[in-house]
Steps between C-alpha positions, in 0.01 A plus 500: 500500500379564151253401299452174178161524289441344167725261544511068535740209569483179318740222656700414800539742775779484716589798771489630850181371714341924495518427120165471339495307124594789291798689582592783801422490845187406624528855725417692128142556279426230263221563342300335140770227521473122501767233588417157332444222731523207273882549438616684759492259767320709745133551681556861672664813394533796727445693103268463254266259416517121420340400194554099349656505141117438319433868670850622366409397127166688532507886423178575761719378761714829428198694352297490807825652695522808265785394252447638189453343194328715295642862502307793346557510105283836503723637681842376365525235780642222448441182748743391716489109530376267290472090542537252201713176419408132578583568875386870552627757722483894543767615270579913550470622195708842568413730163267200384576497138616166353674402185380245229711359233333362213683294270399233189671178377618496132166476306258795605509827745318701763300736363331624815672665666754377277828324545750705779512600901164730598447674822148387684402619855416265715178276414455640127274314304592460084460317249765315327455340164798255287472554108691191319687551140312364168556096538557519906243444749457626849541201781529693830664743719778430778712681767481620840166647470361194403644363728364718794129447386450885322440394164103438480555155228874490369343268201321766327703782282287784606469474907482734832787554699475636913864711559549359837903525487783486247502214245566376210258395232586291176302402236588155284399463159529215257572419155150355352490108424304334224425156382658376164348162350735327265375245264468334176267377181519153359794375330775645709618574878632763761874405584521821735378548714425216692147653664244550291377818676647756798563793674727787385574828580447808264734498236636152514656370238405110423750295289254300335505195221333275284607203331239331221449128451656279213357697129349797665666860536501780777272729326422796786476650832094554571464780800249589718394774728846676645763324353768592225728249323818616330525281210138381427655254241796378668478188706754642753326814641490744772121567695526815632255502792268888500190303668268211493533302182551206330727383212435171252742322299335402201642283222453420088562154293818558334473549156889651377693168477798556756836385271791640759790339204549791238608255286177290517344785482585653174428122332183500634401864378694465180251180440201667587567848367394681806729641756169477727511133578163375674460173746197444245749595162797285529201172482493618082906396549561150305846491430803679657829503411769639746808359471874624594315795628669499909141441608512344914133552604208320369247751686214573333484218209255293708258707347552401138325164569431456092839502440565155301894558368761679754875556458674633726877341398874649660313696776567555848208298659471343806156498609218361290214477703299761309520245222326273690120694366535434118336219477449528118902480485607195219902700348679580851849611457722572822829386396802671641395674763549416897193302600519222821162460518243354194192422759301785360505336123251224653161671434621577163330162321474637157883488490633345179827611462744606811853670504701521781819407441811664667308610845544351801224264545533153742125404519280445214233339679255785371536292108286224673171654393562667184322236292541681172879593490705352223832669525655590786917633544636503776877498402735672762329450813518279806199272424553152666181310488303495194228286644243805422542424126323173537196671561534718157359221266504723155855596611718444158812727565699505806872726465617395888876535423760621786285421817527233779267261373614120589148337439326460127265265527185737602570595064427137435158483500443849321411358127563785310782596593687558160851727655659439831849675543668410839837657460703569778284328806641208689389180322786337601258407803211315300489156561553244184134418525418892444728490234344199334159653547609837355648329194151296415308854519764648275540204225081514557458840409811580281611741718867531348513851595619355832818401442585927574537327811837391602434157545456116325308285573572135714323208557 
């Protein structure tokens, strides 16, 4: 005997026959109670009523029997069940107050109610609403009450929320992104980075830089909108990202003539009287003198293209290839420095007179076209063909002592030759008919200065 009411079963019932689908014997009172048919395996029930599990998710099915679900507020009731979740059924509520935690990601807060646990009874309507921090933005909320379908639209910051149970509610905020175009003017390029425009976050920091074309400078960093540079006049920079923007490298002919030898350096300024030496200045340069002066890099001179007389004697030189644009050269001196390589002397057709003796030059095939040269020494090198020289027609004094030259007779066409010293190179090589043809251009051309040479002559 007794009595059930307000009461259900939901699954598999398994008991004495007198047993209806809830619990006790079929011998007591149940009354406002269902037993679910679906799950429980069963089509009669000495208790309760059978109801199939689409009636057990809807509230009318318990509604209609008298459960409530409602309470009196006016009075200080407070219901007794409630139904929510994605599979619903009567929950007792007991005092019918519930709990909701409200939280925020790094980034922004709750401002309504605000972040921390509040006490709701049961089926409380509110309003919550996500504030982000300056540079954040809102995205959505998350947690358990999202997940049980009481927030109204978790993608807006400001939203209504049913209490329908305890939860958890957390609101994500983040960090604002902008987009950053990188570029250029003429004369010049971006080396970092490689894309021309993306996406950063607030307060990025973009290593950024430039690198101009041949005779043109890195003048500035051009900005616009959101963007700050570090060092607006520093090719290596830093973008620091504060919103939409975009930054321009933007580049200037060079006009300071870049001399990176001190030594050339002070020459040059000491001949033009300036210590502010110009691209467009050093062209008033005619004549330069630096000898014994430790100079090694060349750097720079290519812009003194009127130069017509240069010494640069007992340096430290290896490289001449900036030597290579003074095309109005006709005095060259380069003796006793450390040069291999003469190549760049081949443009230089106004030559006249050459020096470079004691170097270290093999190859003087760059002689071939300088038409106008009439002295040339080459003592203390490694020359070992002289076949250039044939191709120097006003050539009339040739120093080519101490080298490895075997071969004379390219010299025995040249008809003005008037001095040809050939100490110290193997001769001992040249054929008698060499020799015969050397003698006829010397007893031709009285070239007795010759015998410097330590050789005679044999028919």
């Amino acid at each position: 005997a007794g009595q059930i009411s307000q009461c259900y079963s939901s699954g598999r019932v398994v008991g004495a026959t007198d047993v209806g689908g809830l619990i006790g014997s079929s011998s007591g009172a149940v009354e406002s109670s269902f037993w679910e048919v679906d799950t429980s395996v069963r089509v009669f029930s000495a208790g309760g009523v059978g109801r199939y599990s689409s009636q057990m998710a809807e509230a009318q099915t318990f509604l209609d029997a008298g459960w409530d679900f409602s309470g009196n507020p006016g009075q200080g009731v407070d219901p007794v069940w409630y139904m929510a979740g994605l599979q619903p059924r009567p929950v007792l509520l007991g005092t019918g107050h519930f709990s909701v935690n409200a939280q925020s990601s790094p980034g922004g807060g709750v401002i309504e109610p605000g972040q921390g646990v509040y006490d709701y009874v049961h089926g409380t309507v509110l309003t919550v609403q996500a504030q982000p921090d300056p540079h954040y933005h809102f995205v959505s909320w998350s947690g358990s009450i999202v997940e049980q379908g009481w927030l109204s639209d978790p993608n807006v910051a400001a939203t209504s929320l049913q209490v329908l149970g305890h939860g958890h509610l957390l609101a994500i905020f983040a960090i604002d992104r902008h987009t950053v175009t990188i570029g250029h003017a003429d004369h010049g390029k971006i080396s970092e980075p490689k894309e021309s425009s993306g996406v950063y976050a607030y307060g990025a920091q973009i290593p950024v830089s430039a690198v101009p074309d041949d005779r043109y400078l890195f003048s500035h960093w051009q900005t616009e909108g959101a963007v700050v540079v570090d060092h607006v006049t520093n090719p290596n920079a830093l973008i620091h990202v504060l919103g939409d923007g975009a930054v321009y490298a933007q580049f200037v002919l060079q006009t300071k003539a870049y001399i990176p030898d001190p030594s050339l350096r002070a020459a040059i300024e000491a001949a033009l009287g300036t210590q502010d030496v110009t691209m467009t200045g050093m062209k008033a340069l005619t004549r330069l003198e630096v000898p014994d002066a430790n100079v090694f890099d060349l750097t720079g001179l290519e812009h003194a293209t009127h130069l017509t007389y240069l010494d640069l004697t007992g340096n430290d030189i290896i490289d001449i290839n900036a030597i290579s644009a003074l095309t109005e050269l006709t005095t060259l001196g380069l003796a006793q420095n450390r040069i291999v390589d003469c190549s760049p002397l081949a443009p230089l057709v106004q030559l006249d007179w050459v020096f470079l003796d004691d170097n270290r030059i093999i190859d003087v095939t760059a002689f071939a076209g300088l038409k106008k040269l009439t002295l040339v020494n080459l003592n203390n090198n490694r020359v070992n063909s002289i076949e250039s020289f044939a191709q120097c027609p006003l050539l009339e004094v040739a120093w080519l002592n101490h080298n490895q030259i075997s071969a004379i007779s390219p010299l025995v066409d040249l008809e003005r030759l008037g001095w040809l010293s050939l100490i110290g190179n193997p001769l001992d090589n040249v054929t008698g008919q060499q020799w015969t043809m050397l003698k006829q251009t010397v007893e031709q051309k009285n070239l007795g200065k010759i015998l410097h040479s330590p050789f005679t002559f044999v028919q």
